[in-house]
N, C-alpha and C positions, 0 to 999 in steps of 0.2 A: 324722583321715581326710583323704587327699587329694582336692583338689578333682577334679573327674575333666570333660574340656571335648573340644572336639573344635575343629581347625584345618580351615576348609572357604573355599575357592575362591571366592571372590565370583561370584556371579550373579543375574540377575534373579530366582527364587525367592527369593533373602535380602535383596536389595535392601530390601525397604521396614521390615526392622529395620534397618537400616543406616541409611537416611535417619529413622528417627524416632529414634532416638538423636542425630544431627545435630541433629536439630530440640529438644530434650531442652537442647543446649549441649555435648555432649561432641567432642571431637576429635581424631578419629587423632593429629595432629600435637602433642606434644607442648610445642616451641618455641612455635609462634604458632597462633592459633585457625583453622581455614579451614576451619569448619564452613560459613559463607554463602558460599563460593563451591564448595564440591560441593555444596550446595543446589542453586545456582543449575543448576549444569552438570546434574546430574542432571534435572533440570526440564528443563531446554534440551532433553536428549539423553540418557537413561539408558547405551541401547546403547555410546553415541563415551565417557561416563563409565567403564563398566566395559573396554570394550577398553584404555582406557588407564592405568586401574588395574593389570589382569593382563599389557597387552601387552607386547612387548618394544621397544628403539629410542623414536624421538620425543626430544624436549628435556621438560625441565621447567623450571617459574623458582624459582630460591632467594629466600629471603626478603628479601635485599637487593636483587631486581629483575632480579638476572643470570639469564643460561639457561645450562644447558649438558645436556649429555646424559643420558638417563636410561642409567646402568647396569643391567645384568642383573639384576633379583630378583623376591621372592614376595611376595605380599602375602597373608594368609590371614587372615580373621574368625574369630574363638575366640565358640563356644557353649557354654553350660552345661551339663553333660550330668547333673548334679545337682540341678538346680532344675525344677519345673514347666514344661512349654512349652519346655524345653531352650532360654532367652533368647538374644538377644545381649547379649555383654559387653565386648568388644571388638577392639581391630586388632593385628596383630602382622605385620613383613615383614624378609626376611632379604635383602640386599644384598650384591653384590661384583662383582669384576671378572673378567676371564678373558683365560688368553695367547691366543697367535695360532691355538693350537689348539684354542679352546674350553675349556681345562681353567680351573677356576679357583683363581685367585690370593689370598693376605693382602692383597697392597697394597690402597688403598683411596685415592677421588680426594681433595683439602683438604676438599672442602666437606660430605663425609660423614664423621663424628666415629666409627662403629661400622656393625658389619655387622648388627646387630638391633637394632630401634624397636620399641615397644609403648607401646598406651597401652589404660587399663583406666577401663570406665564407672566414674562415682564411687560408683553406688549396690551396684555390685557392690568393688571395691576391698576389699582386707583380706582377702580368702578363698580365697587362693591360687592364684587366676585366673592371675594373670601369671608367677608361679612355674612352673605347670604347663603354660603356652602356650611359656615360653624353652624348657622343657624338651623339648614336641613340635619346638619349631624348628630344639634341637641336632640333634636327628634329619634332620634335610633337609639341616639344612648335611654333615652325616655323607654324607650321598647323591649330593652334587654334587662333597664332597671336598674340602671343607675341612678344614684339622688343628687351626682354630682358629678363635676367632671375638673381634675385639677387639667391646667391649662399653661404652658411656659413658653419664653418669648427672649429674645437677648434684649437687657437691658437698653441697646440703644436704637432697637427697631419701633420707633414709632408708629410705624404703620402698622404692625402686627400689635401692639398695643390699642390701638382702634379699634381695631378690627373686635378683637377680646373683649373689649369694655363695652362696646356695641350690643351684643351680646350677652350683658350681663354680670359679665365678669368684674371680680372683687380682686383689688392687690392684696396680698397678705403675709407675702414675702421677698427679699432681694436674697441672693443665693449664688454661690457659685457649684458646678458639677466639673470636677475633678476631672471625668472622665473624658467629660469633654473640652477640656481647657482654660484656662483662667479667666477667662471675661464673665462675670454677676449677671445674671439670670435676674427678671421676675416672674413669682409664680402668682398666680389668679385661680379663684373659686369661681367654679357656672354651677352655680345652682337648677336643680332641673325638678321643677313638681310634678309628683306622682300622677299615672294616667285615673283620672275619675275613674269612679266603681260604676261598673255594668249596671246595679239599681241605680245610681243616680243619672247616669250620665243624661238621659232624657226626661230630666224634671225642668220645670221652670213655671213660670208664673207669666199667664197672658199678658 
């Protein structure tokens, strides 16, 4: 049976499963831990923490200490919709860029390796959480118009290669990213087909 979750909007209602998972050790970020500094921030400021989770614009700082711009994306928390208490389990966020007319584009800036990050509490892992959360996200990207979504993974994560390929997803390259260290990367293609045309959508044949 498929795991069955639901992608929902960070807000102060869900906030404080949000931060007791933080507090737990787990963390969105699946590079480096920064669980004690959305603590912290949350603490400081819940409100300036979540605008700046869902807002748009502002900088961020990469893990080597540089800033640069927050590009356009989603950030949405995955709930159990399977389990008692419908839990949190955890974060998933769809990123990209857009032309001059708002529409958006494949390219993507260096420092971002893929257009979807997730990462999945440990005690929930294994139960096709993160399978089923890419799979709500192909959906969004479908809705903003994407045709595809490159997808990246450390070479020796198994599980997050499941999870991918599950999905859809095609290898198409082994890679390593500088910025983030020397361990080889694979990167994968999700294909994602155009939403039917408004004429068509309601034909079919009895």
């Amino acid at each position: 049976m498929s795991a069955r979750i639901a992608l929902r909007v960070p807000d102060r209602a869900l906030l404080g499963a949000y931060e007791a998972a933080l507090r737990e050790g787990w963390s969105p970020n699946t590079v480096r831990n920064v669980a004690p500094e959305q603590l912290a921030a949350i603490a400081a400021d819940p409100d300036a923490f979540l605008g700046k989770l869902v807002g748009r614009g502002g900088r961020i700082r990469l893990d080597d200490g540089t800033e640069v711009d927050k590009i356009p994306d989603r950030v949405r928390w995955v709930f159990a919709l399977d389990r008692p208490g419908e839990p949190f389990v955890g974060a998933i966020n769809l990123r990209w860029l857009e032309d001059e007319a708002g529409r958006a584009v494949e390219a993507l800036p260096p420092h971002v390796l893929g257009h979807v990050g997730y990462s999945i509490r440990p005690a929930f892992a294994g139960n096709g959480y993160a399978t089923a959360a890419l799979g709500a996200m192909r959906e969004q990207a479908r809705e903003i118009g994407l045709p595809r979504l490159v997808i990246t993974c450390d070479a020796t994560n198994l599980a997050s290669r499941h999870v991918i390929e599950k999905n859809g997803g095609r290898l198409v390259e082994t890679f390593v990213a500088p910025i983030y260290g020397p361990d080889p990367r694979l990167k994968f293609i999700v294909d994602i087909a155009p939403q039917p045309s408004a004429a068509g959508a309601g034909q079919g044949t009895a």
